[in-house]
N, C-alpha and C positions, 0 to 999 in steps of 0.2 A: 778439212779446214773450211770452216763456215766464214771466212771473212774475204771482204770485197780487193781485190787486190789494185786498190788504188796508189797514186804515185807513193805516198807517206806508206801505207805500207807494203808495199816493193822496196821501197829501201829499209826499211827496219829488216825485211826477210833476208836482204843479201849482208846489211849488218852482222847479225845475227848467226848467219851461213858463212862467216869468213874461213876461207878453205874447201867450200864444197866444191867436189869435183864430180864428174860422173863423163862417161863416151856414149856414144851413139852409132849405128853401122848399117847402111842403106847401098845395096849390091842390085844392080840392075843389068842388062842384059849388054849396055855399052858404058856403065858409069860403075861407080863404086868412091865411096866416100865414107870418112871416119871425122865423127869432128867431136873435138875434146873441147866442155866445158868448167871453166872454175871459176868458183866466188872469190875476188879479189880488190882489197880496198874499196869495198862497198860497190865493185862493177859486176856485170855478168863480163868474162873475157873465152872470145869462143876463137878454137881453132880447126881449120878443116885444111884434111888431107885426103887427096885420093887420084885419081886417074880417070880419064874418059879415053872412047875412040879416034878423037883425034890425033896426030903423029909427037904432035910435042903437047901430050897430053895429062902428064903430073902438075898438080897444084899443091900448094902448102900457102894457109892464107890466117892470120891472124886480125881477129877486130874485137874492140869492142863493142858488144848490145846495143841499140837504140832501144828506146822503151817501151818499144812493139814487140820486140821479139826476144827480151827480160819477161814481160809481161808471159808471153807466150809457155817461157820458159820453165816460171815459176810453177805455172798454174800445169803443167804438164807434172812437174815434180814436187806436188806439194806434198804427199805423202812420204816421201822423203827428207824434206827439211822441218828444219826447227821453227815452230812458230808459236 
């Protein structure tokens, strides 16, 4: 993908990508996390689950994208989306 991922089109890709999903899985030696991404109503909406060494240590965290880390997002998976 030779185009500049500027605001205008960040949003046409997640247009575009309504329904894209995909996961991710980062395992470290006190952490471990899973965080599940999908394109939805033109948002990136990201959720992360996992565990650390601490005693009360599961999380389950739902947000939406700001436009740093859409940005980031895209451009990590542009060979997978439509554009």
């Amino acid at each position: 993908m030779g185009l500049r991922l500027t605001k205008d089109v960040r949003q046409t890709l997640l247009d575009e990508n309504e329904g894209f999903t995909t996961s991710t899985y980062y395992k470290d030696k006190n952490f471990r996390e899973q965080r599940d991404y999908r394109i939805e109503d033109g948002k990136l909406h990201v959720r992360s689950r996992g565990k650390t060494s601490w005693a009360d240590s599961h999380f389950d965290d739902e947000w939406v994208a700001d436009e740093e880390e859409t940005h980031r997002f895209l451009y990590k998976h542009k060979d997978e989306l439509i554009y």
